[in-house]
N, C-alpha and C positions, 0 to 999 in steps of 0.2 A: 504462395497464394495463387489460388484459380483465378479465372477472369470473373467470375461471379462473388470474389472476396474472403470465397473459404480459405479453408488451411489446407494445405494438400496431404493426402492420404500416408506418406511417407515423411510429413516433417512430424518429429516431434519434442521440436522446438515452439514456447508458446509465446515468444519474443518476438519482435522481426525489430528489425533494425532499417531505420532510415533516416534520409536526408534531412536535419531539421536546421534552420534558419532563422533565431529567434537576435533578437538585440544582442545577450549577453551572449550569444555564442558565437564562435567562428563560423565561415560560413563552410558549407561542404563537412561539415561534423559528423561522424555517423553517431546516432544515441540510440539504443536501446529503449525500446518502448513495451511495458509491459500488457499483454494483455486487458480487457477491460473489467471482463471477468474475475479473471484474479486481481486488479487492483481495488475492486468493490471489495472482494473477501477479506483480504488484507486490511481494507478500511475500516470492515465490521470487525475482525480478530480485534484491531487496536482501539476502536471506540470500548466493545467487551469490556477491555483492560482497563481501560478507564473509566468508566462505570464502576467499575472493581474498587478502583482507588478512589474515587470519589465520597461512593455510599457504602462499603461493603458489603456484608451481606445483606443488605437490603435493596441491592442491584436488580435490575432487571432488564439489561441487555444480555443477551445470551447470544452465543454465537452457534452455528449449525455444524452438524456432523459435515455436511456436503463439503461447506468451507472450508471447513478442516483438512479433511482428505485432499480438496483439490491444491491447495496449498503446499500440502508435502510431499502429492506427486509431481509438483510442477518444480519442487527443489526451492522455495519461499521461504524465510524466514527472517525477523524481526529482532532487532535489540532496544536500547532508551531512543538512537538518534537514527538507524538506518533501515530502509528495507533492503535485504539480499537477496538474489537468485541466484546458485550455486555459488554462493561466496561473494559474486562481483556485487558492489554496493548502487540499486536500481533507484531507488527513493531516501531524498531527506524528510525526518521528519521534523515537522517547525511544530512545536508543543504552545499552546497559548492559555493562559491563565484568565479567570474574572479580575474584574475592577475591584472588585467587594467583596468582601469575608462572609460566607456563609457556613454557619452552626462553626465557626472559626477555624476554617480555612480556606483558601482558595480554592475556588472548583476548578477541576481542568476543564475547557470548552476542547469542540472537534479538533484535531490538526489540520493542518495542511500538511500537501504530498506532495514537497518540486522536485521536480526528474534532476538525476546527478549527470 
């Protein structure tokens, strides 16, 4: 990174890794922080999905070509419980369900995305 906070011209890596200090972690940790860009896209691919499972085709989130691409060239990808970036596991995902049956089943509500 520049002093202005860009990404410099020769990294391209869209990770950075730093120092974070949270309760549950040791301190002096280095974690992997994904981008913010790509964590948005990630979020809209996996809401998509759910949408999918929810309503079928009668869904109406749709995910973008842009997210898509930026995804697979940034080496992202997604299974039931984790997000990847070339393999290493970046994001848990915590799945949450309604309280109440609707047209008799459970709708899935957004996840949550906590840093591994």
């Amino acid at each position: 990174m520049d002093q202005q906070g860009r990404p410099d011209q020769n990294s391209g890596n869209l990770t950075e890794e730093t120092e974070q200090t949270t309760p549950g972690r040791k301190a002096g940790r280095k974690v992997k922080i994904m981008n913010k860009q790509l964590k948005d896209a990630a979020t809209r691919v996996l809401l998509a999905k759910i949408d999918r499972q929810n309503y079928g085709m009668f869904g109406n989130v749709k995910v973008s070509a842009r997210d898509q691409m930026d995804l697979r060239n940034a080496g992202i990808t997604s299974d039931d419980n984790y997000i990847y970036e070339h393999g290493a596991k970046v994001y848990k995902i915590n799945r949450r369900y309604a309280a109440k049956k609707v047209d008799g089943m459970y709708k899935q509500l957004k996840p949550q995305l906590e840093p591994m």
